[in-house]
KEKE-54634 format. One line per field, with one value per residue (C-alpha): residue number from 0; residue in three letters; x, y, z. Coordinates in nm, 4 decimals, decimal comma, always signed. Each point is the difference from the previous one (the first is absolute). Last residue first. Layout:
nr = (NUM | ...)
rest = (ALA | ...)
xx = (X | ...)
yy = (Y | ...)
zz = (Z | ...)
END
This chain:
nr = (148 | 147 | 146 | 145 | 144 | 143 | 142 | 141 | 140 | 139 | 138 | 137 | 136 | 135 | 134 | 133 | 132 | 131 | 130 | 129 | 128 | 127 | 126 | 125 | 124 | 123 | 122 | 121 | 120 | 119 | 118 | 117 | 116 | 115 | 114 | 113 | 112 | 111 | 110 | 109 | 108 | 107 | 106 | 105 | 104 | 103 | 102 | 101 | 100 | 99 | 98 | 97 | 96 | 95 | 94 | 93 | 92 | 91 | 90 | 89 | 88 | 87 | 86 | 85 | 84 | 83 | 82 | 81 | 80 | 79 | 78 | 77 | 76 | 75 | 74 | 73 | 72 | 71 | 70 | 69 | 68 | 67 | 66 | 65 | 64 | 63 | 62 | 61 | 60 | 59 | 58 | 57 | 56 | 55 | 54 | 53 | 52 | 51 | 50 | 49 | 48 | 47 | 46 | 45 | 44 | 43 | 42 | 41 | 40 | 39 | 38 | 37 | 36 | 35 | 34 | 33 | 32 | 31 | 30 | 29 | 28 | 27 | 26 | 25 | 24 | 23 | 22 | 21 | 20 | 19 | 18 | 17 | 16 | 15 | 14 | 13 | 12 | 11 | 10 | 9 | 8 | 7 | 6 | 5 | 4 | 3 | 2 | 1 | 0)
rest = (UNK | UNK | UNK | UNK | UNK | UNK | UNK | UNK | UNK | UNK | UNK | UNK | UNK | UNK | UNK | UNK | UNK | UNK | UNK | UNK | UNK | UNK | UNK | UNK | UNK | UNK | UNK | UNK | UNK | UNK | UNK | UNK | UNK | UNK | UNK | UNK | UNK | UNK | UNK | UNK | UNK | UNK | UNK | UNK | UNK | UNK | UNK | UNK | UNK | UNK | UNK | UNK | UNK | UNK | UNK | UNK | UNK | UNK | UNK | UNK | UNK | UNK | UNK | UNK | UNK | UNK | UNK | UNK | UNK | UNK | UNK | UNK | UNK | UNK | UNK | UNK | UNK | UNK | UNK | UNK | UNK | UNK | UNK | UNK | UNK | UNK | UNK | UNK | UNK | UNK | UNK | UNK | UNK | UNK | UNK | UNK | UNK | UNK | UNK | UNK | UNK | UNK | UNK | UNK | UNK | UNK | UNK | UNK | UNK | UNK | UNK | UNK | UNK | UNK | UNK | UNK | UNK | UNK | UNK | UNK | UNK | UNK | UNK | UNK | UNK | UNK | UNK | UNK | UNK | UNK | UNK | UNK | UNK | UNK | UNK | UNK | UNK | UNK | UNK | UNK | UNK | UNK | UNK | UNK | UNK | UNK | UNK | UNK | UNK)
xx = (+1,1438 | -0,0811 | -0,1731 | -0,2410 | -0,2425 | +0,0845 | -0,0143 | +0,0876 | +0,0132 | -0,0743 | +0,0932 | -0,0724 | -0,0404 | -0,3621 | -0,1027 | -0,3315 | -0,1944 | -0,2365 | -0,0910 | -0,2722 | -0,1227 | -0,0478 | -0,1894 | +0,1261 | -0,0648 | -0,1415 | +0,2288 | +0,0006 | -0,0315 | +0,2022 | -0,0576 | +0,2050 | -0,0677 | +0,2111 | -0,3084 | -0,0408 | +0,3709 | -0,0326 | -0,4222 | +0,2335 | +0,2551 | -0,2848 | -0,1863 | +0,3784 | -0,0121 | -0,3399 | +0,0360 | +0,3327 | -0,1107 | -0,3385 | +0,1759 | +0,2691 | +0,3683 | +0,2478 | +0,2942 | -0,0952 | -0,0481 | +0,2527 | +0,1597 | -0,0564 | +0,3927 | +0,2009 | +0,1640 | +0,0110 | -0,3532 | -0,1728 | -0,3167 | -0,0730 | -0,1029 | -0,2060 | -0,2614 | -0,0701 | -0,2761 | -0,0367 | +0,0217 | -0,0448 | +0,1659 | -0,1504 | +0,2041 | -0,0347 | +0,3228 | +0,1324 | -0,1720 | +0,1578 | +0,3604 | +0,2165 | +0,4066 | +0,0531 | +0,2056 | -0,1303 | +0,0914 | -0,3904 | -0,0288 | -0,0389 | -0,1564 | +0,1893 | +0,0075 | -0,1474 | -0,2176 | -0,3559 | +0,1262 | +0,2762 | -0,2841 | -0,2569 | +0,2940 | +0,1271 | -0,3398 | -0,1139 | +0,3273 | -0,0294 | -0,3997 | +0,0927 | +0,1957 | +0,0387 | -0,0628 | +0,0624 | -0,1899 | +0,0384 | -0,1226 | +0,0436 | -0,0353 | -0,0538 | +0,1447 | -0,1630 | -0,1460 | -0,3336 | -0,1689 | -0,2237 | -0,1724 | -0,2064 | -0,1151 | -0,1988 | +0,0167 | +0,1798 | +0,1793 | +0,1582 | +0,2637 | +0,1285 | +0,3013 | +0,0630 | +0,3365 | +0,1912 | +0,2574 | +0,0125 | +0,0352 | +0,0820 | -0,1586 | +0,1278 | -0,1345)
yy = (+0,3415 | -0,3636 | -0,0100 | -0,2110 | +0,2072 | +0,2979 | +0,3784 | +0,2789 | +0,3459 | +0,3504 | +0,3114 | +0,3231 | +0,2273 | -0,1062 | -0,1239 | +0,1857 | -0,2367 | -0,0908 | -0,3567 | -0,0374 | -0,3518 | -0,2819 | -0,2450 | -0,3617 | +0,0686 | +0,3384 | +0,2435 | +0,0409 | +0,1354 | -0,0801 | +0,2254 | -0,2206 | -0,1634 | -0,3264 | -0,1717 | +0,1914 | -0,0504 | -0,3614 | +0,0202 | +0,1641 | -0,2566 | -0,2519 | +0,1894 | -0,0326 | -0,3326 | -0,1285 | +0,2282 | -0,1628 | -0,3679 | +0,1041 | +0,1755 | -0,2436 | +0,0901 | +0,1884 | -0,1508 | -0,0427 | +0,3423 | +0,0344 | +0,3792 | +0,0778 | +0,0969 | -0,2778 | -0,1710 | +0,1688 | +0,1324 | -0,2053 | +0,1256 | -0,1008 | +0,3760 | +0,0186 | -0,2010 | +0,3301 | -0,0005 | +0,3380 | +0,0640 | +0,3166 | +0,0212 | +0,3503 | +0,0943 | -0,0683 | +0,1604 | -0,2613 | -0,2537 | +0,1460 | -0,0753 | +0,3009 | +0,0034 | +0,1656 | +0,2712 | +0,3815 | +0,0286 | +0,0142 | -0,3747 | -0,0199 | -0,2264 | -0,3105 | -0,2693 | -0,3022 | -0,1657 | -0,0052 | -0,0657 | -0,2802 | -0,1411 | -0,0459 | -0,0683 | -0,2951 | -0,1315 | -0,0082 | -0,2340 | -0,2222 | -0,0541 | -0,1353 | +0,1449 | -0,3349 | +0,1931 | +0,3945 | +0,2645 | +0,4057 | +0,2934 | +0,3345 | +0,1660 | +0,3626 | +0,0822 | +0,2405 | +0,3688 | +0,0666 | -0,2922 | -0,1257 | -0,3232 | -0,0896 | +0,3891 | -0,0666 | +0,2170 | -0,2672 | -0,2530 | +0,2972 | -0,0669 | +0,1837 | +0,1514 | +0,2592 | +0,1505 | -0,2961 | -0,2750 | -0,2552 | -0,3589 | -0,2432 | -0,3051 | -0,3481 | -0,3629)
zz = (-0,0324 | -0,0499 | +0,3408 | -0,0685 | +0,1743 | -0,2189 | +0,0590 | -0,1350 | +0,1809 | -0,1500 | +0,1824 | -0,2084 | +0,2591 | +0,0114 | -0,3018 | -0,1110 | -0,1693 | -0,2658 | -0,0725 | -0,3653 | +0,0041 | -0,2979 | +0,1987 | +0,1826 | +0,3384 | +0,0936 | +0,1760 | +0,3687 | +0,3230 | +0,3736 | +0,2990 | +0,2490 | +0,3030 | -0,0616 | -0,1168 | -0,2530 | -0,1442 | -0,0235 | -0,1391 | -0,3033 | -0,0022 | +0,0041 | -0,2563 | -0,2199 | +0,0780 | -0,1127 | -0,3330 | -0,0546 | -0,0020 | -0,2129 | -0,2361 | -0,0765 | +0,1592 | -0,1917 | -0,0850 | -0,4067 | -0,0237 | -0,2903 | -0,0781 | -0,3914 | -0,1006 | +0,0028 | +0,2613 | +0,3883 | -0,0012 | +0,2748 | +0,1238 | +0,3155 | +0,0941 | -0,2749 | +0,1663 | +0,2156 | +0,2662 | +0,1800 | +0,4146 | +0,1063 | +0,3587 | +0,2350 | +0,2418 | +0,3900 | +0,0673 | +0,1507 | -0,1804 | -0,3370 | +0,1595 | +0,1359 | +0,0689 | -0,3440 | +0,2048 | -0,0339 | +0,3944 | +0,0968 | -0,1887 | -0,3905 | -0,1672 | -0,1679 | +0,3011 | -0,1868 | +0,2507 | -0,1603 | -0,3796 | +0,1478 | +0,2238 | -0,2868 | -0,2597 | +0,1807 | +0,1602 | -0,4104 | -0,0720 | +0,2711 | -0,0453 | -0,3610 | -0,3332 | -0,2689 | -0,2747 | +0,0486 | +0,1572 | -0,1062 | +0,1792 | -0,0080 | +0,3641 | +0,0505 | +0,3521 | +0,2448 | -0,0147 | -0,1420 | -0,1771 | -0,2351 | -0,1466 | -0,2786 | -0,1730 | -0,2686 | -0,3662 | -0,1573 | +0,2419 | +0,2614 | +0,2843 | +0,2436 | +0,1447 | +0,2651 | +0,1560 | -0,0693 | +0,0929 | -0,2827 | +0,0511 | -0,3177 | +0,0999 | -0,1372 | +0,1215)
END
């Protein structure tokens, strides 16, 4: 399982003219689940996108998670994210996980972060979406439950 983590001033996300899920300040969350990802992988990037330490504390330090501040987390399902562009140039999908298999976990990563307290919103799996965002300083983190990076 990938999630590229973006800290941000607001972020939400539009399929045509409908607004799915919005937030002030917090982390936008894009992200991608591969074959073979399992409860392991989603507790990973549940507790990695509650914990990370990237606001700042009184000193200006990135000592800060999104539950501290109680921040908004908009999480948004991105397939693309196991893309694999390393031969050619069309990038295969052939990592990602089936619909079904990757809708389950990415509502379980989802139901993850709610349970943890915080304000969580979303895209809509599976549609062509519109994400604005104002990155917040910019800090963007990548993550990966396999660790491969």
């Amino acid at each position: 399982m990938r999630a590229v983590v973006q800290r941000v001033t607001s972020a939400r996300v539009t399929v045509g003219d409908r607004v799915t899920g919005e937030i002030g300040s917090g982390l936008l969350v894009l992200l991608g689940v591969d074959q073979g990802d399992g409860p392991t992988d989603l507790q990973y990037i549940a507790s990695k996108v509650r914990d990370l330490r990237i606001f700042a504390d009184a000193d200006g330090k990135m000592n800060k998670s999104v539950l501290d501040l109680q921040g908004g987390v908009l999480v948004v399902s991105q397939f693309t994210l196991s893309g694999d562009a390393r031969n050619g140039r069309r990038p295969s999908f052939a990592s990602a996980a089936p619909p079904q298999i990757a809708r389950a976990l990415y509502e379980e990563v989802v139901r993850e972060l709610q349970t943890s307290g915080l304000q969580v919103a979303t895209g809509e799996f599976q549609a062509m979406m519109q994400v604005s965002l104002v990155n917040d300083g910019p800090v963007t983190i990548l993550l990966d439950s396999r660790k491969t990076f």
